[in-house]
C-alpha positions as CSV (number, residue, x, y, z in Angstrom):
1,X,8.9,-6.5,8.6
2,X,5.7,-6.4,10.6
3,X,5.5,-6.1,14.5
4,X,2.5,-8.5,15.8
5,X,0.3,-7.8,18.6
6,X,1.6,-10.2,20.7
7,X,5.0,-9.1,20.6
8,X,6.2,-6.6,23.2
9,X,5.0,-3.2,22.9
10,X,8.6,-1.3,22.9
11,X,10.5,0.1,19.7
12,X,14.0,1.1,19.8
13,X,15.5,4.0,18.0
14,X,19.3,4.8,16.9
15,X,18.6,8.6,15.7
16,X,20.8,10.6,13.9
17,X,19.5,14.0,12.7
18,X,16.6,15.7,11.0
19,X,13.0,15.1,11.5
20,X,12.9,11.3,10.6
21,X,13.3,9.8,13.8
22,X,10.5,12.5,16.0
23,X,8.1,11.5,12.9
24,X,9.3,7.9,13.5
25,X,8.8,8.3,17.6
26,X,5.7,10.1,17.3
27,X,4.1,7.3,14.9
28,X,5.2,4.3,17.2
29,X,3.6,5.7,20.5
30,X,0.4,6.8,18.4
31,X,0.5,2.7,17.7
32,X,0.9,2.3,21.3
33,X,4.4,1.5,21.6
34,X,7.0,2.8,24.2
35,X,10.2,4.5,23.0
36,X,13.9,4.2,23.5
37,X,15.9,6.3,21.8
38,X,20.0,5.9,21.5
39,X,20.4,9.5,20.5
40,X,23.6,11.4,19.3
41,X,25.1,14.6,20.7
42,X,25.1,17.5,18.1
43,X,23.1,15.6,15.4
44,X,19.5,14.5,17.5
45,X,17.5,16.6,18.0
46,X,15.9,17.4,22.0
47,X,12.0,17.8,20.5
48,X,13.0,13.9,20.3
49,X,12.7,13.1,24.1
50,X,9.2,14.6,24.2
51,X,7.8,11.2,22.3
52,X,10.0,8.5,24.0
53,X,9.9,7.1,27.6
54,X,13.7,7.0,27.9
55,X,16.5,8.2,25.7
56,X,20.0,8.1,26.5
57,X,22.6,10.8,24.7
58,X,25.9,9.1,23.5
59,X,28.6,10.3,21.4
60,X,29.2,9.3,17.5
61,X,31.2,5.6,18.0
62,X,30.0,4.6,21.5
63,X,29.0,1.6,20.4
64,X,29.3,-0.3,24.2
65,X,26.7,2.7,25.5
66,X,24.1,2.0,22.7
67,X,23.9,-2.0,23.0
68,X,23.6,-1.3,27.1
69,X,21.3,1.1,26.3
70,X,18.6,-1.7,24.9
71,X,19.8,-4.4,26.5
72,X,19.2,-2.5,30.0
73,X,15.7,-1.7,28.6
74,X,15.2,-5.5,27.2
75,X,14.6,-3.9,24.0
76,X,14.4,-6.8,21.3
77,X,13.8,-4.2,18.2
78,X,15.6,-1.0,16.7
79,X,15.9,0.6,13.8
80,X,18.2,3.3,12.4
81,X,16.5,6.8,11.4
82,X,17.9,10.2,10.7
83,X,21.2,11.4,9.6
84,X,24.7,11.8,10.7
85,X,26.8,14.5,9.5
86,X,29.7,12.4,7.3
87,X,32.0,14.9,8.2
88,X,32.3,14.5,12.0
89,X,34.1,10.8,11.0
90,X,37.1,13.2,10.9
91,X,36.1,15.9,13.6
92,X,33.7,14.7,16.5
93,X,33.6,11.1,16.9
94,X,34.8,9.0,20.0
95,X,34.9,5.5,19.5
96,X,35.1,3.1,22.1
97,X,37.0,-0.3,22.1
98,X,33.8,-2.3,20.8
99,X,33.8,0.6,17.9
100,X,37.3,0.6,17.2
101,X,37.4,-3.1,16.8
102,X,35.2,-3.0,14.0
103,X,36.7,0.3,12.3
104,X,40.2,-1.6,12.4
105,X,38.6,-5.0,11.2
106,X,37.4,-3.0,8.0
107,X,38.7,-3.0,4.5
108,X,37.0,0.5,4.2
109,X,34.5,2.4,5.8
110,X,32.2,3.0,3.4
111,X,28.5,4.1,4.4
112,X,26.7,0.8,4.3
113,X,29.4,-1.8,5.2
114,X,29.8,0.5,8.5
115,X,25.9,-0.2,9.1
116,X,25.7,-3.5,8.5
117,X,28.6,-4.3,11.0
118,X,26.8,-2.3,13.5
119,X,23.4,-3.9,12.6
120,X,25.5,-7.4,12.9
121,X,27.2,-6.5,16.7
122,X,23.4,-5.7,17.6
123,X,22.2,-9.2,16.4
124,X,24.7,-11.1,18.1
125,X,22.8,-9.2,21.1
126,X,19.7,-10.2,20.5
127,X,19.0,-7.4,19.0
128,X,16.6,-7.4,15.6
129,X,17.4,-4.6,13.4
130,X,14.0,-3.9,11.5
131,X,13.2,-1.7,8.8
132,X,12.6,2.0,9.8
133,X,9.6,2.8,7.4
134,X,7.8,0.4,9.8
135,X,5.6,2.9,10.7
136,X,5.7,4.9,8.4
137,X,5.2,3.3,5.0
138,X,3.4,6.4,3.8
139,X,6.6,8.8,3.0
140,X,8.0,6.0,0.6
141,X,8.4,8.1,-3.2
142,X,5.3,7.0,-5.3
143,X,5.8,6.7,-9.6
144,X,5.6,9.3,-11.9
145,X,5.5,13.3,-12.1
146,X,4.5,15.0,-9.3
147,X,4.5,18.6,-10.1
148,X,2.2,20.5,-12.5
149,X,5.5,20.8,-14.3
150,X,7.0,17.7,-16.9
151,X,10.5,17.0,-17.9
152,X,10.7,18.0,-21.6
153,X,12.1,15.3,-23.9
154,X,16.2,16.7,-23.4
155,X,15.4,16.0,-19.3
156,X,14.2,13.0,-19.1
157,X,17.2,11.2,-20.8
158,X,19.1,13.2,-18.7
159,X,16.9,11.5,-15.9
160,X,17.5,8.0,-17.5
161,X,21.2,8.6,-18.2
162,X,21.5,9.8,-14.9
163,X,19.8,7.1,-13.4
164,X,22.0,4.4,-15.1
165,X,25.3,6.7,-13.8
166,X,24.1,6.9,-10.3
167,X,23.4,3.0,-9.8
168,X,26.9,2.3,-10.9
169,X,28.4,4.7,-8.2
170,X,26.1,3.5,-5.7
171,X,27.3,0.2,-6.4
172,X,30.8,1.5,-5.3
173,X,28.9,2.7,-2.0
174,X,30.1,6.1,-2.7
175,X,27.1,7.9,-2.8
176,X,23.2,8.5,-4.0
177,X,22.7,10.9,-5.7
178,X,24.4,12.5,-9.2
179,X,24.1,15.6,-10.9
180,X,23.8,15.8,-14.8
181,X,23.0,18.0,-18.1
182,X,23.1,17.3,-21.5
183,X,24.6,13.4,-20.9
184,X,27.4,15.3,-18.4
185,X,28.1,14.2,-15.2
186,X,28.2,17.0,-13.2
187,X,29.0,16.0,-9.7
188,X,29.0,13.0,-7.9
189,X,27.4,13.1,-4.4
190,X,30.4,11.9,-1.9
191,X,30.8,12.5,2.1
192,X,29.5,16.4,1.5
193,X,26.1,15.2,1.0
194,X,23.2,16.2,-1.7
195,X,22.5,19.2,-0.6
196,X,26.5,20.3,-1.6
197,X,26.5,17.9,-4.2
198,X,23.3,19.8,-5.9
199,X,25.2,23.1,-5.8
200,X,28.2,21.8,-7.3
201,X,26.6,20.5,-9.9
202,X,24.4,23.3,-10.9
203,X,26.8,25.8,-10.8
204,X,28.8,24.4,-13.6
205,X,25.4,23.7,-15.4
206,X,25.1,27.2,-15.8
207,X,20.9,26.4,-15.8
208,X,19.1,23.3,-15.9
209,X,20.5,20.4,-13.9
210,X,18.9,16.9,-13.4
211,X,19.5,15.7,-10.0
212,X,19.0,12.0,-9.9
213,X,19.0,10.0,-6.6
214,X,19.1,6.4,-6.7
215,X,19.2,3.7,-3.4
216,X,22.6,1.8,-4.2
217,X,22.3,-1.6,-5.5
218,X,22.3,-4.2,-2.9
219,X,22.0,-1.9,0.0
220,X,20.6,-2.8,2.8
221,X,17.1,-1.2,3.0
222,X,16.8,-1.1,7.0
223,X,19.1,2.0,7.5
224,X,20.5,4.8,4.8
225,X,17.3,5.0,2.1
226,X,17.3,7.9,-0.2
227,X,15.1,10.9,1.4
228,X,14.0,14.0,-0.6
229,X,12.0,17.3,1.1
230,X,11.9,20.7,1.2
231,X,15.7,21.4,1.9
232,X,16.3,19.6,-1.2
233,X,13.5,21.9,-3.4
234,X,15.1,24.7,-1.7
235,X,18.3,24.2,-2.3
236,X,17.6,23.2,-6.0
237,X,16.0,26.8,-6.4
238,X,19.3,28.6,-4.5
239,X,21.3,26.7,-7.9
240,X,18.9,26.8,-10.6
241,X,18.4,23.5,-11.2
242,X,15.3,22.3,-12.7
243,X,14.3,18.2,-12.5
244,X,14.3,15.9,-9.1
245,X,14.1,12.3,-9.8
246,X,14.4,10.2,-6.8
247,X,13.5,6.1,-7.2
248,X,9.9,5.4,-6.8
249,X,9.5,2.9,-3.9
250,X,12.6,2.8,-2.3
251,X,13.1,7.1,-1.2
252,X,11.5,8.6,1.4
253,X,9.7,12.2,0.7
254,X,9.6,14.2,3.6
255,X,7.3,17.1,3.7
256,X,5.4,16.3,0.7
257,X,2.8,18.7,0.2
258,X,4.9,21.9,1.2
259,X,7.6,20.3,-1.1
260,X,5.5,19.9,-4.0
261,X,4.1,23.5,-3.6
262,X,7.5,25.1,-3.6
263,X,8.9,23.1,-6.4
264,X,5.7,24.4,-8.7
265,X,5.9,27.8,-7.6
266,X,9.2,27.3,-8.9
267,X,8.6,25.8,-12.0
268,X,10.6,22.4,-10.7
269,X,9.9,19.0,-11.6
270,X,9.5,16.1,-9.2
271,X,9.5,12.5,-10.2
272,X,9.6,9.2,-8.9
273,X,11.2,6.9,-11.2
């Protein structure tokens, strides 16, 4: 989705955690655009505000306060960016009577039907919900090894067994990422996120784990795509597992270079497959 020059110069944010959205902020009003940001309490963070011209702080589920939000600003264009901690569905969230009318409507709330109602209540608004690597097509996971270091042969059909697995439990819109070794599933990434889903698995590998992370068939590529960085490498080297292979075109790589150095200081392997 391109923005032309003719349409209004304003971007609209609905920011979750980590650095995505303040790379996402800081690229749009480089391009000349103002920023809006619907930011969440305890996952956004405040170096946020210093790239927008207005933001307003709402809690998980206060879905009335973020449509407001834009239309109060006549913003005509968001897009989701960051993450939200899966476990504060059960802990910190406070829907309001627009939210909860969804969440009862449901069948289940799994992580992309939830987003594509949201996205949906937003439409009805006149709100377009665009993709958020408009601005930043340059993280998107390119093909092939990465690292000075290869998969040997036993790895890399770990990588395409994995691959296979992890496509048929994104299709359940569990998760996106799975952990294997020797054609074992090791763990299956659910509402704890990779990061616990990596340790998991490489515990019970013992040694050399394949993490494999996959976007879920059919999913909606405006909100929830993939991401790998240097928490991932990191935690990787905390379990001893070996291979990363994220899907080529369709992850986002977050601090690339630093990434890459760690992971062959470490003798890991990056892919994009």
């Amino acid at each position: 989705m391109e923005l032309t020059e003719s349409e209004k110069k304003s971007i609209g944010i609905i920011s979750g955690g980590g650095q995505f959205p303040i790379l996402c902020a800081r690229a749009a009003r480089e391009r000349g655009f103002d920023v809006y940001a619907l930011c969440h309490k305890g996952e956004t963070s405040k170096e946020l505000e210093k790239y927008c011209a207005k933001t307003k702080w709402v809690h998980l589920g206060q879905l009335g306060k973020l449509i407001a939000f834009f239309k109060k600003h006549h913003i005509e264009k968001v897009f989701f960016a960051g993450t939200i901690t899966k476990t504060r569905l059960f802990v910190d969230v406070r829907p309001d009577m627009k939210a909860l009318a969804l969440w009862k409507g449901m069948k289940g709330h799994l992580d992309d039907s939830i987003l594509r109602l949201v996205a949906s209540e937003l439409e009805k608004e006149g709100i377009q919900v665009v993709s958020p690597t408009l601005f930043l097509d340059e993280l998107i996971l390119s093909k092939g090894v990465l690292t000075k270091r290869s998969p040997t042969r036993q790895q890399m059909e770990d990588v395409r067994f994995g691959f296979e697995i992890a496509k048929r439990i994104g299709d359940l819109d569990i998760g996106q990422c799975i952990v294997v070794k020797d054609k074992v599933v090791l763990a299956v990434e659910a509402i704890e996120g990779t990061d616990e889903t990596i340790r998991r698995g490489a515990r019970l590998s013992k040694g050399g784990a394949v993490v494999v992370k996959v976007c879920k068939p059919g999913q909606d590529r405006r909100f929830d795509l993939p991401s790998i960085g240097l928490k991932t490498i990191e935690t990787m080297i905390e379990s001893g597992a070996e291979v990363l292979a994220a899907e080529a075109g369709l992850s986002l790589f977050f601090d690339r270079e630093e990434s890459l150095g760690l992971a062959d200081r470490s003798g890991i392997c990056v892919m994009g497959i």
